[in-house]
Every structure is written in C-alpha cells, then in structure tokens.
N, C-alpha and C positions, 0 to 999 in steps of 0.2 A: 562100328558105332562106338561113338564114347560109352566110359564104363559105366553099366546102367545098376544102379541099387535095387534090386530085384524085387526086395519086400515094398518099396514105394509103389507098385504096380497096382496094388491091390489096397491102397489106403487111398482115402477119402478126399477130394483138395480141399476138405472144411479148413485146414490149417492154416492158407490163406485167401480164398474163396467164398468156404460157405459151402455146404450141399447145394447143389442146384440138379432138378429133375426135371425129365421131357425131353424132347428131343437136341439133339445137341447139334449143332453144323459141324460139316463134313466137309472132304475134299475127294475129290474123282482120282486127284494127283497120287494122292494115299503119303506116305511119310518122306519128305523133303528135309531132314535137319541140315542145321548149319550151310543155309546157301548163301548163292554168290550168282549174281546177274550183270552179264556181259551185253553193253548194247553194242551191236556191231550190223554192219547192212542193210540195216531199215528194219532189221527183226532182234530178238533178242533170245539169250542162250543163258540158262537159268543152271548151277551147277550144285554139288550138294554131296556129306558124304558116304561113304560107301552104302549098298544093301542088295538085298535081297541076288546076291553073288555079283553084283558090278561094283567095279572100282569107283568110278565118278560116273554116278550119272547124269544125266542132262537131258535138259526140254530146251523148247524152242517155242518162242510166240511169232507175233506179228503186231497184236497190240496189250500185252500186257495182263490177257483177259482168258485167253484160250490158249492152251500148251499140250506139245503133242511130245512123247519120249522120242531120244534117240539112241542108239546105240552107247554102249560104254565107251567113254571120252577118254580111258587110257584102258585099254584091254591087256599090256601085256605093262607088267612090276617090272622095276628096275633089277637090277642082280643085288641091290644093295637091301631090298624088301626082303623081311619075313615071307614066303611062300604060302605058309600054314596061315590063318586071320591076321592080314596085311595091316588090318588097320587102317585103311587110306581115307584120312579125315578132310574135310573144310579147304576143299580145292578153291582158288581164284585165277584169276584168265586175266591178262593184260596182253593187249598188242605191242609189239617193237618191231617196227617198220613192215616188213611183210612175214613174220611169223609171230607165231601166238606161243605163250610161254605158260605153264600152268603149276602152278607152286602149290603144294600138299603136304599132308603129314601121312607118313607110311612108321611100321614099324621096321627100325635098323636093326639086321642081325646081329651086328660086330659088337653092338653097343648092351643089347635089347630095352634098349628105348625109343619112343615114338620123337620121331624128327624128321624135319624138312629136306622135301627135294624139289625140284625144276623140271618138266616136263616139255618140250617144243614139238608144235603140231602147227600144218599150212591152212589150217580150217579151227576158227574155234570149235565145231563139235569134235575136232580131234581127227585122227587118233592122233594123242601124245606119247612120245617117247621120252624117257628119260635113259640114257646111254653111261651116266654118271655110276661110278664104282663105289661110291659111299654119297653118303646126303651132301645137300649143299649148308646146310648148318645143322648142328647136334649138338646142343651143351647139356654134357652127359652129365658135367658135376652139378649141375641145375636141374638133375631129373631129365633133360631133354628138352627136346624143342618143338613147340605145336603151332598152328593156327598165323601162317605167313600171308599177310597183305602187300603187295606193291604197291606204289605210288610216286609218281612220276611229277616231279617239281622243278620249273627253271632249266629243261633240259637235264636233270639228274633222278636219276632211279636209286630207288630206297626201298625196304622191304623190313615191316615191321612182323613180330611173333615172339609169343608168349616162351617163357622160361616153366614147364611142367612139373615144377617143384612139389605141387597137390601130391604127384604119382606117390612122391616119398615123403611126406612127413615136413616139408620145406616149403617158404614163403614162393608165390608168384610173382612175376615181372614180366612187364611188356618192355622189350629192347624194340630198336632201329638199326642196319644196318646199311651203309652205303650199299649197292651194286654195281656190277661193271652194266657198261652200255646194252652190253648183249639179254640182260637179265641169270646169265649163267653163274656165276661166280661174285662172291661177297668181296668189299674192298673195307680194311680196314679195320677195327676192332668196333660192337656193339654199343650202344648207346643206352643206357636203363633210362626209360622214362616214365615207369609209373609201376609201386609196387601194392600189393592188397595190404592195409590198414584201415580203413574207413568201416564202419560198423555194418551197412548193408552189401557190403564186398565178401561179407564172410570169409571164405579162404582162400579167393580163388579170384585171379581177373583174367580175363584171353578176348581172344577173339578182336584183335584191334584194326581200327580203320581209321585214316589219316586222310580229311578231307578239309581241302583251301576251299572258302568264299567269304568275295568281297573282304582280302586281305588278312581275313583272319584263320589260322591253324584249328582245325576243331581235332581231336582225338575222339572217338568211337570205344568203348567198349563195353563188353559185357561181365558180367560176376556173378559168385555164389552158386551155386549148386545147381547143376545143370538140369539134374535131374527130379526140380519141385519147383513149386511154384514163388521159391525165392530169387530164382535166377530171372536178370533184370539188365539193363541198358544204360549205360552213365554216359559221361563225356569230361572230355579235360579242355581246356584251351593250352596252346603251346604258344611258345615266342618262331618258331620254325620248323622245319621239317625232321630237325633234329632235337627239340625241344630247346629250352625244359620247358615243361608239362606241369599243369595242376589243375587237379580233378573242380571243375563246377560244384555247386552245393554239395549237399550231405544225402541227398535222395537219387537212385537215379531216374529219368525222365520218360522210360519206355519198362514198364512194368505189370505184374499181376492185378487184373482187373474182377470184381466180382458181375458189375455191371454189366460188362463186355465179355466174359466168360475168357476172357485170356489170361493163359497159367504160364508162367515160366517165359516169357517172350526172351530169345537171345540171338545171340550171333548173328549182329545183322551186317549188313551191307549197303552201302550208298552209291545209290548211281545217278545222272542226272540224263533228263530227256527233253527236248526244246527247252529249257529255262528250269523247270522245275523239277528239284531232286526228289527220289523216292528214298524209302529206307525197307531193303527186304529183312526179313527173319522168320528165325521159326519159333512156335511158339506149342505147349503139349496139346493132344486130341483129348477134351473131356467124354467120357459115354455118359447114355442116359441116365445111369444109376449116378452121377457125379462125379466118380470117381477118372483118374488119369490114365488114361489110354494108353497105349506102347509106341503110338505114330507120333512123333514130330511135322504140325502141317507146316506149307507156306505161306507166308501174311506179303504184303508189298503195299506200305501207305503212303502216302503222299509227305516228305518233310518237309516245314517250312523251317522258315526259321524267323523268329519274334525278338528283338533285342540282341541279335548277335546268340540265341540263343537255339536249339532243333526242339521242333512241335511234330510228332509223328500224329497223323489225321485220321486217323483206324481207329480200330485194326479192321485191317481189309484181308480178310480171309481169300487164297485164291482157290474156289472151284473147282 
C-alpha cells in the first residue's frame, strides 16, 4: 500500500469535510485502492493494489453491481521485486491480441525504488507472470517510476507513469512512452507531459490515464496527498497521444465532498461500456465518529462528458 501518514488515521476530516455523525456507508468489497476495471467477455475484472498478503487482487462482475474475489492475479514476483514488502501497486490490464499484459509498480531491489514492470497471463484473472530480470521502466534519478497506464491509439501502444520524485524531496511528472507491439519493452526516449505546479496539485500528480473521444485527447489525473481528503481528480487536453498537454481550469473536477461524504477520491480509471464511459476510483472509508477510516473503498460513476469537458455522476459507492 502507498505510504500511509499514520497520525492522519486518527484526525477528524473537519479539514476538509466537516464532522459528520451516524452511520456511514460501507462496502462488502472492504478496501479496493487504486483500481483499475477491465471489460473483457461480457463480464468485468476490476484490479487494485496489493493487501491483505495478495499481490493484485481482483473481482469479477457480470453487471457492474455485484463482485465476487478471485484469486491473486500474479501470485509469484518477478526476480527483479523486493521479496520482503514488494509493494505491488495500481495494476492495469490491457489485451494484445490473445494475451493479456498487466503493468505495476513493484519495489526494485537493484535500485530500491518503486518501478514498473509487465506482467503476461492467457486469462485476465491471471495468473501473470513477469519472466523480466529488471523492470520495464525505472527512472531512478527521478526517484523512480510508479502508476503505468496503457493506451492503445491508431494501431500504436503507449504507456503513460508518473516520475516518483515525492519519495525524495523532488518535483512529479507524468511521462509517455512509446511501446513495442507486444506491450513488453519501451521504444524510444519518454515524453514529459505534465509536471505538479498548479496550487490544488500540491506536490504530487500520478496516476495517469489517456482517453480519445470524439477526436479529442483528454489526460486523466490525480493529485495532492493521497492520504486526506485533498487528493482529487483533474484533466488536461492534449494535441495527441504524445502531447503536449495543458491542464483544464485551476480546480480539479472529481473531488472531496461534504454533501456526499466523499474524501480524498483518486486514481481513477476510465472505461467504456455500450456507449457510455464510467470512471472507477477509490475514495477513503469515513466511520461514524467522522473521522477517516484505514479502507480505501470502490466508487464506479457514470462519466459524461459536457462541452468536451468529464462530469463524474456519483459517487456511486460499490457495495
């Protein structure tokens, strides 16, 4: 799990909330952070990371409404993972032709920084293997490398992730890099397209997603402190798949609610289903007393989109 600030467990989310008392909604699922929802087969395979001793784990719906666990989706670390608390963060799942590919963040021994690897499995529930002797990207002198997106454009694969500069005292940045066809191996040198300056970005931007409609690039991310109820959801418009990029207004657009009792919503994901896209994320569990839970649940709203612009329709807490 991302690294959690311990004392925020037990503080109030008056900060940006408000106390709120009574009953609070729940999830059956119990904590989901940072996922990631694969439609494939007429059912769907919902991804997320590490806990309670599995590496990725993963549900499985049929309509978006009821989710059942399945087994750990990569049971066995690459040689290139730390052994001891691997780390294996904010998995994603993209198909390439008859195998499935699943890119994560694990911690690198050689390096000891958190960086991307590739994973290939004949079933999205897995199991994946990664066979690879060192990550598929690690930019040590940027702190590292976290939170890899695929995205597949015009017949070419690209794979966007954050530069983990927070770790050390250093600005963030979300790169792009081409891929080879297979999803195995990067082609190319990175692309910066978007670094944290904007005043509600606080230190930090990650978690990027890169979605085409109706001919326009939207860039996905999240910012600010993962761990309170500042961390929030922006967007940039790009000229292409490889930018450049500039961030939408000065607010972002999926945030801490007092009314809706959602704190912290981040790292989300976009998928689309008959016509109309979703946007999953997780967002923190408040208890009755007000105060912020230790569980990260999962939301899945409905996005539209208004003026070339995304409207999340939630938050739709799942169950």
């Amino acid at each position: 799990m991302k690294r959690l600030r311990t004392l925020l467990a037990g503080m109030c989310a008056a900060a940006l909330l408000g106390c709120v008392h009574g009953d609070q909604a729940t999830s059956a699922i119990g904590n989901f952070p940072d996922p990631f929802v694969l439609p494939d087969g007429g059912g769907y395979y919902a991804y997320a990371t590490n806990g309670d001793g599995i590496n990725v784990p993963v549900l499985h719906s049929t309509d978006l409404h009821a989710w059942r666990k399945l087994p750990d989706a990569m049971p066995t670390l690459a040689r290139w993972v730390r052994p001891h608390e691997p780390h294996v963060w904010a998995p994603e799942v993209i198909k390439l032709g008859e195998r499935y590919v699943l890119y994560y963040t694990a911690h690198d021994q050689a390096s000891d920084r958190q960086c991307v690897g590739a994973a290939v499995g004949s079933s999205p529930a897995g199991p994946f293997v990664d066979g690879a002797s060192r990550p598929l990207v690690c930019q040590v002198a940027l702190g590292g490398t976290i939170d890899a997106s695929p995205f597949m454009d015009g017949g070419r694969l690209y794979l966007y992730f954050k530069s983990d500069g927070n770790c050390c005292q250093m600005p963030t940045h979300i790169f792009v890099q081409e891929l080879r066809p297979d999803g195995l191996a990067v082609i190319g040198q990175p692309t910066r397209l978007l670094t944290n300056g904007r005043s509600w970005e606080g230190k930090v931007i990650e978690a990027p997603t890169m979605v085409l409609r109706d001919g326009r690039y939207t860039l996905f991310y999240s910012a600010n402190d993962f761990g309170d109820g500042s961390y929030a959801v922006g967007h940039a418009s790009c000229a292409g798949p490889l930018g450049p990029c500039q961030p939408v207004g000065d607010t972002p657009f999926l945030k801490s609610s007092k009314e809706s009792l959602l704190y912290g919503p981040g790292h989300q994901a976009v998928f689309r289903v008959g016509g109309q896209d979703y946007i999953a994320y997780h967002a923190w569990e408040l208890t009755p007393a007000g105060k912020r839970g230790e569980r990260r649940f999962l939301y899945l709203d409905k996005l539209d989109w208004v003026d070339g612009k995304p409207v999340a329709r939630g938050p739709t807490l799942i169950r």
